[in-house]
PyMOL Python script that loads the backbone (N, CA, C, O; Angstrom):
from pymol import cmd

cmd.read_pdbstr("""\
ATOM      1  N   UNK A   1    -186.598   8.201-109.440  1.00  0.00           N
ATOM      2  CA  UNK A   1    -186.459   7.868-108.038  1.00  0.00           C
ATOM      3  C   UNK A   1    -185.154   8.459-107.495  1.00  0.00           C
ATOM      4  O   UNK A   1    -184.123   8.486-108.167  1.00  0.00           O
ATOM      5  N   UNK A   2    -185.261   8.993-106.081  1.00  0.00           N
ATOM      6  CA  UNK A   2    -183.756   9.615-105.703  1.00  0.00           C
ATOM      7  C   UNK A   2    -183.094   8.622-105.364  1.00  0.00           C
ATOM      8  O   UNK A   2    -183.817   7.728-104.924  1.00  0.00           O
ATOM      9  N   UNK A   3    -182.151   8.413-105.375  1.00  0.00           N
ATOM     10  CA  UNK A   3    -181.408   7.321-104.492  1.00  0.00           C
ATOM     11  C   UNK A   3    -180.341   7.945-103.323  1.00  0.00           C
ATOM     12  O   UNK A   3    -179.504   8.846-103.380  1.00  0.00           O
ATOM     13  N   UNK A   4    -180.845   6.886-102.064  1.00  0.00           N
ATOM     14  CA  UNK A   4    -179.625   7.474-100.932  1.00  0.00           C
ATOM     15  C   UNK A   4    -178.949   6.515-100.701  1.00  0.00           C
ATOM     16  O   UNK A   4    -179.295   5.458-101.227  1.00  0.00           O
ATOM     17  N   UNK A   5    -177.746   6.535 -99.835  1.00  0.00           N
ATOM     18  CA  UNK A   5    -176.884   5.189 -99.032  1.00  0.00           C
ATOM     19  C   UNK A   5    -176.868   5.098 -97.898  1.00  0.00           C
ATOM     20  O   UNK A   5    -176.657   6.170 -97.329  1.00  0.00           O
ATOM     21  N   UNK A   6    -177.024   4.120 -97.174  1.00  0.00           N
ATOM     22  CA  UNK A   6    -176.700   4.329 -96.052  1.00  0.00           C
ATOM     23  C   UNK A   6    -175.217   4.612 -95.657  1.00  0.00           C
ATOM     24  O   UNK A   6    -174.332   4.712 -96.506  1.00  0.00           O
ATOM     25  N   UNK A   7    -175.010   4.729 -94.375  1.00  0.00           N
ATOM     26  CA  UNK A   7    -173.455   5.100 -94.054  1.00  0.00           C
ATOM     27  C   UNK A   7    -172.773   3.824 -94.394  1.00  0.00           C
ATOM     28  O   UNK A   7    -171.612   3.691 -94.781  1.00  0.00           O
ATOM     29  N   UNK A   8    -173.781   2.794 -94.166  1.00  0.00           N
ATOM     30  CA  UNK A   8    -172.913   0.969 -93.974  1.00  0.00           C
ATOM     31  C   UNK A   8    -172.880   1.289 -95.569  1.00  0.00           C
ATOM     32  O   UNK A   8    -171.772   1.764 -95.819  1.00  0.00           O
ATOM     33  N   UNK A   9    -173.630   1.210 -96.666  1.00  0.00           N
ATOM     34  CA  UNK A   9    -173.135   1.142 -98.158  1.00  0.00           C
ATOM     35  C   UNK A   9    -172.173   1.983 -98.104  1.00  0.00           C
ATOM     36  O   UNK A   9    -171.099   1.384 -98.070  1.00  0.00           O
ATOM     37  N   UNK A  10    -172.050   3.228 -98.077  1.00  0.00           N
ATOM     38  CA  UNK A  10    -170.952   4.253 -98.073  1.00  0.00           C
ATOM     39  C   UNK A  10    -169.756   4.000 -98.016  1.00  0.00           C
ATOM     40  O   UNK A  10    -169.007   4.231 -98.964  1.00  0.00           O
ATOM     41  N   UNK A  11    -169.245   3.333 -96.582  1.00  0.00           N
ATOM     42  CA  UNK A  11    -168.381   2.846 -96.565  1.00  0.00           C
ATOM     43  C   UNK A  11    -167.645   1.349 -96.760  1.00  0.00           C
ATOM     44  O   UNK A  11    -166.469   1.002 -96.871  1.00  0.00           O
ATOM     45  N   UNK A  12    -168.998   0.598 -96.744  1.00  0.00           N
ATOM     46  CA  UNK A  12    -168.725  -0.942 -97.096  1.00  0.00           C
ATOM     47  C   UNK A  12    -168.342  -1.227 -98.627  1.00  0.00           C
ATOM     48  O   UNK A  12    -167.347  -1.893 -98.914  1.00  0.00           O
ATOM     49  N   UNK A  13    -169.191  -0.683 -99.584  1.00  0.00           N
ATOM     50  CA  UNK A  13    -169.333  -1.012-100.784  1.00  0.00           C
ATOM     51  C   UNK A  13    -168.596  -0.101-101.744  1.00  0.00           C
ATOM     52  O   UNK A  13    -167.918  -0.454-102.709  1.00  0.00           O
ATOM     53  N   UNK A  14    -168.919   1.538-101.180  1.00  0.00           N
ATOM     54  CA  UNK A  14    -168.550   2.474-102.475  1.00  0.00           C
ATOM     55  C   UNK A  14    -167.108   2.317-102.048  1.00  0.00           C
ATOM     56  O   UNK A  14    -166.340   1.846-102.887  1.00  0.00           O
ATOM     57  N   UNK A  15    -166.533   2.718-100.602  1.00  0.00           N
ATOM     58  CA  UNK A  15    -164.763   2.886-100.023  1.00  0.00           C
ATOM     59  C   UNK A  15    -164.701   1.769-100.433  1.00  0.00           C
ATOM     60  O   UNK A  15    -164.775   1.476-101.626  1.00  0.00           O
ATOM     61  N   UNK A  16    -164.543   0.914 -99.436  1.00  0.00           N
ATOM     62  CA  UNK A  16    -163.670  -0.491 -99.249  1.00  0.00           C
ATOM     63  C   UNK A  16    -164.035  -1.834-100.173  1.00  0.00           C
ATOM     64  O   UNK A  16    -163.478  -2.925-100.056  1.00  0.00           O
ATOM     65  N   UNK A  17    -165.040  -1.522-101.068  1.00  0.00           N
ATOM     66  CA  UNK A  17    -164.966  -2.439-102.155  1.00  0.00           C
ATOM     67  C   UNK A  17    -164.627  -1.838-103.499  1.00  0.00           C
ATOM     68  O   UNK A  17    -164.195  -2.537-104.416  1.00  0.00           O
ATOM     69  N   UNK A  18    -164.830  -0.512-103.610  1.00  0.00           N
ATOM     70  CA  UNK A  18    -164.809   0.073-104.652  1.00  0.00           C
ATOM     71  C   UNK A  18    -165.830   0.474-106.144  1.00  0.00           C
ATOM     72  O   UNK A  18    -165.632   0.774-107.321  1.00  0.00           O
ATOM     73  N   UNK A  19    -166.814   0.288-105.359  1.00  0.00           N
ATOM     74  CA  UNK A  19    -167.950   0.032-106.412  1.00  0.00           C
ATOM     75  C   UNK A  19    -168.280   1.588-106.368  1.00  0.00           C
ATOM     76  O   UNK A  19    -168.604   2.139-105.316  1.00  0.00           O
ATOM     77  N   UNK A  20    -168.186   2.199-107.476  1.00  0.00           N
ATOM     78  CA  UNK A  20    -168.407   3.576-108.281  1.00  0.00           C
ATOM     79  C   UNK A  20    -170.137   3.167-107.848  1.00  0.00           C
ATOM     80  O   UNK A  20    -170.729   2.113-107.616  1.00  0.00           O
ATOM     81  N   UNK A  21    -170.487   4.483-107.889  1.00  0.00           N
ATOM     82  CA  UNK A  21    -172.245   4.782-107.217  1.00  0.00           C
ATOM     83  C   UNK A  21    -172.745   4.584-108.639  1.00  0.00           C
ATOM     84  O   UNK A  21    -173.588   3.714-108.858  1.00  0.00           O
ATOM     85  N   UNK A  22    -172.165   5.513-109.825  1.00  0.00           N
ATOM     86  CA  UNK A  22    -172.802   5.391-111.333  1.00  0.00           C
ATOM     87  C   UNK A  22    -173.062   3.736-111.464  1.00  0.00           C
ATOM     88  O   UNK A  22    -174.040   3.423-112.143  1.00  0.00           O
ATOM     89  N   UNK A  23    -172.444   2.887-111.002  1.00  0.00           N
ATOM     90  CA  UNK A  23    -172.259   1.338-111.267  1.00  0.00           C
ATOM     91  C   UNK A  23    -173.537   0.587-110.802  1.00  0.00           C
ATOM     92  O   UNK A  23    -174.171  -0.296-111.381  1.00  0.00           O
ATOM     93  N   UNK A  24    -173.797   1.346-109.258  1.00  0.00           N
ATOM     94  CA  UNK A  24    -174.533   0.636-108.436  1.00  0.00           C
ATOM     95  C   UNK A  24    -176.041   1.565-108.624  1.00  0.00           C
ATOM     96  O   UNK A  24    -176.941   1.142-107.898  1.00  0.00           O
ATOM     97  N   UNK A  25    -176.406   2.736-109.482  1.00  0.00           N
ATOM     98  CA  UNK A  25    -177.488   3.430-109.620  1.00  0.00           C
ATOM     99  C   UNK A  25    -178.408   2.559-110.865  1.00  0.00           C
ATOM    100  O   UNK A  25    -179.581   2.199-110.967  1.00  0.00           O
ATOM    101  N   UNK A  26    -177.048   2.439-111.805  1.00  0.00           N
ATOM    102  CA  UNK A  26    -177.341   1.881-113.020  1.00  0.00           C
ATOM    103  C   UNK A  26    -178.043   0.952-112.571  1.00  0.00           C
ATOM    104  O   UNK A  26    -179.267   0.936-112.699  1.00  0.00           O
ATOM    105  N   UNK A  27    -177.114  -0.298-111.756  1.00  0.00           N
ATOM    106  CA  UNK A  27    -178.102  -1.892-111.287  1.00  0.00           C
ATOM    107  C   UNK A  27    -179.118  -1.434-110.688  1.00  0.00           C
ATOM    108  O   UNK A  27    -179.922  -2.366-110.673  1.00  0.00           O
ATOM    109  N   UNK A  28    -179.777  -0.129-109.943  1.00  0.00           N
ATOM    110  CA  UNK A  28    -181.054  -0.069-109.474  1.00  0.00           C
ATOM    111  C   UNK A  28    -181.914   0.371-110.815  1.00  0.00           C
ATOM    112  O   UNK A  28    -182.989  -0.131-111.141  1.00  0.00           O
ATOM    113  N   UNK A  29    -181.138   1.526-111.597  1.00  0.00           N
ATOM    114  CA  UNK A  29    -182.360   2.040-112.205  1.00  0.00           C
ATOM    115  C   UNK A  29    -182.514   0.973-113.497  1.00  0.00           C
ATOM    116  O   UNK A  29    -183.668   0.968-113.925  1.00  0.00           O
ATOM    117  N   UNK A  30    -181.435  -0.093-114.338  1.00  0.00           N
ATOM    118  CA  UNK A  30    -181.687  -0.985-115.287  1.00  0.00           C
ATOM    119  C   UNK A  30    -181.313  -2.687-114.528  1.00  0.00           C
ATOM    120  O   UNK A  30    -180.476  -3.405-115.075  1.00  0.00           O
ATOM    121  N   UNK A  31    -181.852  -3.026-113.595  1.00  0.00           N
ATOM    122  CA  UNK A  31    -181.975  -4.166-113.339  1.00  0.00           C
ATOM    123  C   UNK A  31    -181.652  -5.129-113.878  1.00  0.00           C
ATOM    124  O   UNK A  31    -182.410  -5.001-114.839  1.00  0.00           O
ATOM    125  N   UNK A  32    -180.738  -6.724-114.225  1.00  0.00           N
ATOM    126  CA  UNK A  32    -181.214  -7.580-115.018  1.00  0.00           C
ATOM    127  C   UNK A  32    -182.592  -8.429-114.128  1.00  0.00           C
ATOM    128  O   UNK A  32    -183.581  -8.881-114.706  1.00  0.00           O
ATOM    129  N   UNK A  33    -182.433  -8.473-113.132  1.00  0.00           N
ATOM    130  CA  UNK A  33    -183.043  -9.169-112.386  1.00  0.00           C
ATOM    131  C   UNK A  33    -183.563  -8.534-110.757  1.00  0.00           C
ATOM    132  O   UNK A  33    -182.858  -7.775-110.093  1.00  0.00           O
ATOM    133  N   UNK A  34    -184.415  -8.846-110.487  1.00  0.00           N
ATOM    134  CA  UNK A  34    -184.830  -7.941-109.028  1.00  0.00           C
ATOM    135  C   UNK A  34    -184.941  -8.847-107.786  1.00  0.00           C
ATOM    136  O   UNK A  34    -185.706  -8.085-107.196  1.00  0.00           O
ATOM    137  N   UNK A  35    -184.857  -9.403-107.314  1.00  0.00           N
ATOM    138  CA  UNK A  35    -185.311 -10.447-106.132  1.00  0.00           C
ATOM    139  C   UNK A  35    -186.055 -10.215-104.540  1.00  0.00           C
ATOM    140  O   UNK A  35    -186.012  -9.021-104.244  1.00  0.00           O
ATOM    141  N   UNK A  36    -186.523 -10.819-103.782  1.00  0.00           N
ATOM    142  CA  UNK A  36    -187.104 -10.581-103.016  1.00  0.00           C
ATOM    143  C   UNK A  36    -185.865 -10.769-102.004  1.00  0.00           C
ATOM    144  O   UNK A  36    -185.166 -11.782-102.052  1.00  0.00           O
ATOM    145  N   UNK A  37    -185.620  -9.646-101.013  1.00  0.00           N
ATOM    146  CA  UNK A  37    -184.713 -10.208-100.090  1.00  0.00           C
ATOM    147  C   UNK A  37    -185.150 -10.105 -98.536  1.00  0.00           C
ATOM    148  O   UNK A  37    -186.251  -9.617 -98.281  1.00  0.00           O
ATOM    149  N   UNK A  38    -184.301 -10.559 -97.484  1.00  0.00           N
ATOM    150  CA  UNK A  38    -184.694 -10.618 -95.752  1.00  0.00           C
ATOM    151  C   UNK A  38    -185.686  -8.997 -95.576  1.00  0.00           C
ATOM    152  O   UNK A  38    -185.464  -8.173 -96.464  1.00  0.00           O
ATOM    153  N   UNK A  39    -186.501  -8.679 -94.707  1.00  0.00           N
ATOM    154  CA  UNK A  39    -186.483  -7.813 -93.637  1.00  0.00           C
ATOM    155  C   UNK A  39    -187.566  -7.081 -95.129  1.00  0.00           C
ATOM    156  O   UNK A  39    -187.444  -5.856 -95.127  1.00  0.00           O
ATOM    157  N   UNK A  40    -188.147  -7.390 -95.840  1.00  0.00           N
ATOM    158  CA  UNK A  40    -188.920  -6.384 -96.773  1.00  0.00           C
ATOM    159  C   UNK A  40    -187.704  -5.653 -97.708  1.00  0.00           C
ATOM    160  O   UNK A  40    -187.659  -4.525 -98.199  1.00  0.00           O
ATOM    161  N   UNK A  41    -186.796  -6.712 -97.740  1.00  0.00           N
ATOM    162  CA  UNK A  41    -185.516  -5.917 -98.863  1.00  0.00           C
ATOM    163  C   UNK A  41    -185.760  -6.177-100.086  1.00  0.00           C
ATOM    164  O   UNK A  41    -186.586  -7.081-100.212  1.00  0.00           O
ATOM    165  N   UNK A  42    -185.293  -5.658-101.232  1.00  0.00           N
ATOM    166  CA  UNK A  42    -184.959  -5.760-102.541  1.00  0.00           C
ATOM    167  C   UNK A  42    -183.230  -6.192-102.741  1.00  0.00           C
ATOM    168  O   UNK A  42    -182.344  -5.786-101.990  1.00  0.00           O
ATOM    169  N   UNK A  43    -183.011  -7.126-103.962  1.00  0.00           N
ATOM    170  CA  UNK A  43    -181.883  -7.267-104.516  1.00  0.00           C
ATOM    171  C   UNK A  43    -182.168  -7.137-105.456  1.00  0.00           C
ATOM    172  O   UNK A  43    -183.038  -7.819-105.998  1.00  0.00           O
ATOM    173  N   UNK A  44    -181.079  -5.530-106.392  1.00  0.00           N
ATOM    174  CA  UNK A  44    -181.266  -5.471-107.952  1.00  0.00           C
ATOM    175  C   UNK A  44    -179.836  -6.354-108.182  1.00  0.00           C
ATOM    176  O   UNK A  44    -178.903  -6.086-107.424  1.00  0.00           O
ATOM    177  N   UNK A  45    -179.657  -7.342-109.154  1.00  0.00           N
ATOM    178  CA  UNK A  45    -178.862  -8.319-110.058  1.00  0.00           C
ATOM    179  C   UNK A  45    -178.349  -7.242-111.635  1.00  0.00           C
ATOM    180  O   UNK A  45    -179.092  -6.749-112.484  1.00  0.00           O
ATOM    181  N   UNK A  46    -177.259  -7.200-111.556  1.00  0.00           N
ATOM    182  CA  UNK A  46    -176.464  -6.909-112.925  1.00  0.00           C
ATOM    183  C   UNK A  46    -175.319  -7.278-113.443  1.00  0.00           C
ATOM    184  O   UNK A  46    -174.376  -7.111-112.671  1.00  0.00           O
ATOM    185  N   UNK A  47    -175.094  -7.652-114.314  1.00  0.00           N
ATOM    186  CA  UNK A  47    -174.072  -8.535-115.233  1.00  0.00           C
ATOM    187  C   UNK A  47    -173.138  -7.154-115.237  1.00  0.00           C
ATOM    188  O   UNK A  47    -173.596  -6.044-115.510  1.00  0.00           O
ATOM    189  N   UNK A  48    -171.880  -7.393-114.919  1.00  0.00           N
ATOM    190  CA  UNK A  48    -171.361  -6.208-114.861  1.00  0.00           C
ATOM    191  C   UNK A  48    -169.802  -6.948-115.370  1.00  0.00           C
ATOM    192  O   UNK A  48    -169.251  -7.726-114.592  1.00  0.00           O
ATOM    193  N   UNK A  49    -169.223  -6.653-116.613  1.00  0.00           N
ATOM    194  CA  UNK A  49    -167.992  -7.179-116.258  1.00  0.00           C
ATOM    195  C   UNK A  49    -167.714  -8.925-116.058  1.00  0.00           C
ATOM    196  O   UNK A  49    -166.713  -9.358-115.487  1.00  0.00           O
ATOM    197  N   UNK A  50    -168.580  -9.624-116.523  1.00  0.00           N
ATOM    198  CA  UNK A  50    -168.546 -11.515-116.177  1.00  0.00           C
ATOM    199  C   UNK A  50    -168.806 -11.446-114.583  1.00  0.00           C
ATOM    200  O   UNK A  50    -168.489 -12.449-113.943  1.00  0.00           O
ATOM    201  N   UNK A  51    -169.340 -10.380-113.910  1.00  0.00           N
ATOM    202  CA  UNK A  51    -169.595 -10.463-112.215  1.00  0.00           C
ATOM    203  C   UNK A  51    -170.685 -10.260-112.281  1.00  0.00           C
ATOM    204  O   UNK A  51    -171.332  -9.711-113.173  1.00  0.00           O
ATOM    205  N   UNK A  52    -171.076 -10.811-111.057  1.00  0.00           N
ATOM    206  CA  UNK A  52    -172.378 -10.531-110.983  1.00  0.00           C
ATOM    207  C   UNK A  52    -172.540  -9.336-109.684  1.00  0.00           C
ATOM    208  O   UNK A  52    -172.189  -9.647-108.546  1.00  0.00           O
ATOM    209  N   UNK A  53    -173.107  -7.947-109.989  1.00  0.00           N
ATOM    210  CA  UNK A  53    -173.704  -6.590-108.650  1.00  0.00           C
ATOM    211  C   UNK A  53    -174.251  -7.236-108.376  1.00  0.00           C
ATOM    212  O   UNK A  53    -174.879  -7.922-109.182  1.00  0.00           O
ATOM    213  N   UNK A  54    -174.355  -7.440-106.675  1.00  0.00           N
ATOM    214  CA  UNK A  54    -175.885  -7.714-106.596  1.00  0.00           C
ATOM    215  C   UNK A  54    -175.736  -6.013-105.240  1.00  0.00           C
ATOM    216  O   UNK A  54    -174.834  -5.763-104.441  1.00  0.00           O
ATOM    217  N   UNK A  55    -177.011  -5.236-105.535  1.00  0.00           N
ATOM    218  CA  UNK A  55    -177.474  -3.963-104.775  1.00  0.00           C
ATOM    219  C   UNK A  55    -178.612  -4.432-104.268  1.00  0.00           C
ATOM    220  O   UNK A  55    -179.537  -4.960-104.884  1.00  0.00           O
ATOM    221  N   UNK A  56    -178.488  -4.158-102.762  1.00  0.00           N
ATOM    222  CA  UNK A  56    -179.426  -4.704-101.629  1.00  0.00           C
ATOM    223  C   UNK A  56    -179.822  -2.796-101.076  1.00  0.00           C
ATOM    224  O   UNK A  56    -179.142  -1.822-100.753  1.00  0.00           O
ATOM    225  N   UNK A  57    -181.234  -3.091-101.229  1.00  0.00           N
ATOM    226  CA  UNK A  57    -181.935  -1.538-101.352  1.00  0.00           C
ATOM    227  C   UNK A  57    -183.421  -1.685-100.160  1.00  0.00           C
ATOM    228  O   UNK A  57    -184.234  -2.597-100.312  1.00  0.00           O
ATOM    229  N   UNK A  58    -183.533  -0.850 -99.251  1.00  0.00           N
ATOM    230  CA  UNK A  58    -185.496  -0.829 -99.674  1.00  0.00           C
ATOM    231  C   UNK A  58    -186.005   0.450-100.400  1.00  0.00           C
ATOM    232  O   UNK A  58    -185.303   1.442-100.595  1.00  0.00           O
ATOM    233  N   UNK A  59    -187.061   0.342-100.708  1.00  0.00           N
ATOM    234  CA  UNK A  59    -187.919   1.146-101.215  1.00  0.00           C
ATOM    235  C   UNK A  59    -188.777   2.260-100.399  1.00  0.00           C
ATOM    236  O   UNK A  59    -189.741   1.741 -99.836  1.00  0.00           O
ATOM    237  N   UNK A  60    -188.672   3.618-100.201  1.00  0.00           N
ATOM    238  CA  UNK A  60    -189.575   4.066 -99.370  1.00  0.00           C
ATOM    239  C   UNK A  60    -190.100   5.424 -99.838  1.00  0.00           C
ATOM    240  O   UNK A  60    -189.146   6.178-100.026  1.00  0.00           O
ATOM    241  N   UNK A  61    -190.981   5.858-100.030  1.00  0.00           N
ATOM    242  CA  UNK A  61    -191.639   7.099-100.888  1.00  0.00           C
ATOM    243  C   UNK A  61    -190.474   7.742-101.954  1.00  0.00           C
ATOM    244  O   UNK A  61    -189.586   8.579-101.790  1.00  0.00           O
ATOM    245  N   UNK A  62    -190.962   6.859-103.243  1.00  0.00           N
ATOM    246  CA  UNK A  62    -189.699   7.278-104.159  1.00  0.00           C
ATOM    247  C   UNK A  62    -188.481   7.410-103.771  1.00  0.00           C
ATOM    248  O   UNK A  62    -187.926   8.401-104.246  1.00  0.00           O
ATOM    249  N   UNK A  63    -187.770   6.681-102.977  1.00  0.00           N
ATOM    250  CA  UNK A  63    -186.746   7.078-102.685  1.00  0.00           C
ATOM    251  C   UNK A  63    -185.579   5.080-102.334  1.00  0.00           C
ATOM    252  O   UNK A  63    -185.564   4.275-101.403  1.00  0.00           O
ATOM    253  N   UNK A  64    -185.096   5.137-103.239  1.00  0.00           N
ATOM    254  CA  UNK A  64    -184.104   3.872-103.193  1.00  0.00           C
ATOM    255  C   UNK A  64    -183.313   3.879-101.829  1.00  0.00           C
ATOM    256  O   UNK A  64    -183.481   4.912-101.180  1.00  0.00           O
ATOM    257  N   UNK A  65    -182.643   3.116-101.373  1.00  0.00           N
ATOM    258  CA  UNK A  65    -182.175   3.285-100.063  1.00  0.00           C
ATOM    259  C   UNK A  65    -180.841   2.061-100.205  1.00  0.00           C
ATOM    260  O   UNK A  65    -181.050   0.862-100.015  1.00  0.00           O
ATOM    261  N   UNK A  66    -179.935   2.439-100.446  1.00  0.00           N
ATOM    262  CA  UNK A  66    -178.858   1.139-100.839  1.00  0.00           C
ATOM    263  C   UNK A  66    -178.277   0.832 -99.618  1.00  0.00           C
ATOM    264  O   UNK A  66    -177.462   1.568 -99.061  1.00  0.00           O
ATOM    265  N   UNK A  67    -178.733  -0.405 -99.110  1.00  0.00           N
ATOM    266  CA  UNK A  67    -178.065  -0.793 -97.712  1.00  0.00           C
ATOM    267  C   UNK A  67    -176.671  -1.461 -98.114  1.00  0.00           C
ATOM    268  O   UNK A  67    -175.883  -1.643 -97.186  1.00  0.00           O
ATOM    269  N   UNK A  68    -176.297  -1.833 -99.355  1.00  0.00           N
ATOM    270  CA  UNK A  68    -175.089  -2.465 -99.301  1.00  0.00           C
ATOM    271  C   UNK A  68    -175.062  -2.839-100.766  1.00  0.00           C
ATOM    272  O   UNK A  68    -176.095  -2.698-101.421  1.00  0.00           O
ATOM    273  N   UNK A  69    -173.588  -3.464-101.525  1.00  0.00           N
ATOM    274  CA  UNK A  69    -173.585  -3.643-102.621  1.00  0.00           C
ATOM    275  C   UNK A  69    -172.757  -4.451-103.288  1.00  0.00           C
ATOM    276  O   UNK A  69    -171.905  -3.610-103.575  1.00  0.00           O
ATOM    277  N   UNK A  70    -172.240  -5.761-103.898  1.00  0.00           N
ATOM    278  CA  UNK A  70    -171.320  -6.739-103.874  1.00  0.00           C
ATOM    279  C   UNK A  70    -171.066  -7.655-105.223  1.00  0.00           C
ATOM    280  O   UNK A  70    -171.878  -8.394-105.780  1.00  0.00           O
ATOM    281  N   UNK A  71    -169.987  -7.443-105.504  1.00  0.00           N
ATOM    282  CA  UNK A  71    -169.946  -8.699-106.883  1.00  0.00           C
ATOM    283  C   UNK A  71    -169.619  -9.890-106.412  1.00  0.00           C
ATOM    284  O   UNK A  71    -168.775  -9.911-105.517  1.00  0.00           O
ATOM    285  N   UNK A  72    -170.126 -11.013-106.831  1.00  0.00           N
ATOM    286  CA  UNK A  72    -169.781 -12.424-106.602  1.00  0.00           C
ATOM    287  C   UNK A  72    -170.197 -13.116-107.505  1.00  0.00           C
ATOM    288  O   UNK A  72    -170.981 -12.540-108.260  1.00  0.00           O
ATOM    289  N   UNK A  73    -169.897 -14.488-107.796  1.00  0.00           N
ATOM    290  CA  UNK A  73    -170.182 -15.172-109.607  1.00  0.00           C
ATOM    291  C   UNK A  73    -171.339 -15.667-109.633  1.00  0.00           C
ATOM    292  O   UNK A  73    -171.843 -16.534-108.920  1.00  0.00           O
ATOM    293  N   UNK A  74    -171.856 -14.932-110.708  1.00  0.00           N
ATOM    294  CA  UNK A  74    -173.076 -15.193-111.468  1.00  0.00           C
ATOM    295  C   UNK A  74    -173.517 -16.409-111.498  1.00  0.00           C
ATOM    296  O   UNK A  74    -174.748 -16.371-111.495  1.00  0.00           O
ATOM    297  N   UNK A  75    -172.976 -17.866-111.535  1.00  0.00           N
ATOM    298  CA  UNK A  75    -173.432 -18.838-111.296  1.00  0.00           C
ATOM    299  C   UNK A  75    -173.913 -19.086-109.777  1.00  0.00           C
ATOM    300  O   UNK A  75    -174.893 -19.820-109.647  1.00  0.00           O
ATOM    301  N   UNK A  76    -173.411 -18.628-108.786  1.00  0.00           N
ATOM    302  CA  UNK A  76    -174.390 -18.807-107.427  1.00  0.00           C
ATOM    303  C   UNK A  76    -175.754 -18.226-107.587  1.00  0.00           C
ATOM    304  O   UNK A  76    -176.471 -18.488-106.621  1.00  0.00           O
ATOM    305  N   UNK A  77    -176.226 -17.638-108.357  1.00  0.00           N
ATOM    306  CA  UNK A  77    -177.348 -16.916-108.048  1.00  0.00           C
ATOM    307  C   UNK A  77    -178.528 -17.617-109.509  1.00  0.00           C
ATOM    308  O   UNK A  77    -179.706 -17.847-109.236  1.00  0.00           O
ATOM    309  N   UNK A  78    -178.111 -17.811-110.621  1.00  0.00           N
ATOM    310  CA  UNK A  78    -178.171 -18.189-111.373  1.00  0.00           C
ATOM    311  C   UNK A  78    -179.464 -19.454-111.795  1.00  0.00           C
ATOM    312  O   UNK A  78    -179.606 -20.105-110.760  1.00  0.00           O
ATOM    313  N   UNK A  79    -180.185 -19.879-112.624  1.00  0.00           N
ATOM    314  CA  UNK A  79    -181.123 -21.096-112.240  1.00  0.00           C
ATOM    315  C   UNK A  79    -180.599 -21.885-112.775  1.00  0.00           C
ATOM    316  O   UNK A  79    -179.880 -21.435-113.668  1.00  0.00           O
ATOM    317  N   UNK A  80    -180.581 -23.699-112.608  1.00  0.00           N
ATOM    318  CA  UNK A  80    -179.705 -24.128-112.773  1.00  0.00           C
ATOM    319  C   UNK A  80    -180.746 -25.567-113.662  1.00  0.00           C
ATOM    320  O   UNK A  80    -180.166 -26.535-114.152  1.00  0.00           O
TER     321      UNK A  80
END
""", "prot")
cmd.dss("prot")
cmd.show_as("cartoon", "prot")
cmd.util.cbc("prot")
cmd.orient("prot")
């Protein structure tokens, strides 16, 4: 699958958070977890480091689409 970014990932996630693209390709192409998100979105989930990626994507003729991308702790997301 190709993967693109939008301009908002571009600069939200890869600049000003710092999340390396190799980091955020990996959580699309080896998933731990996939979720259903707003608007017909995808969230790929990866254990990265005791953090939890979460990469917010859609899907559209082979082609990944990373609208945005974020670590926050694995226990919010987590089943309990």
């Amino acid at each position: 699958m190709e993967i693109k970014y939008t301009a908002y990932a571009e600069e939200n996630a890869v600049k000003d958070r710092g999340i390396s693209k190799r980091v955020i390709e990996d959580a699309l192409q080896n998933p731990d977890d996939v979720m259903e998100g707003k608007k017909g979105r995808k969230i790929a989930h990866k254990l990265v480091k005791q953090k939890l990626l979460r990469v917010v994507y859609e899907e559209e003729a082979k082609t990944y689409i990373v609208v945005t991308a974020y670590y926050t702790s694995p226990q919010r997301y987590t089943k309990r």
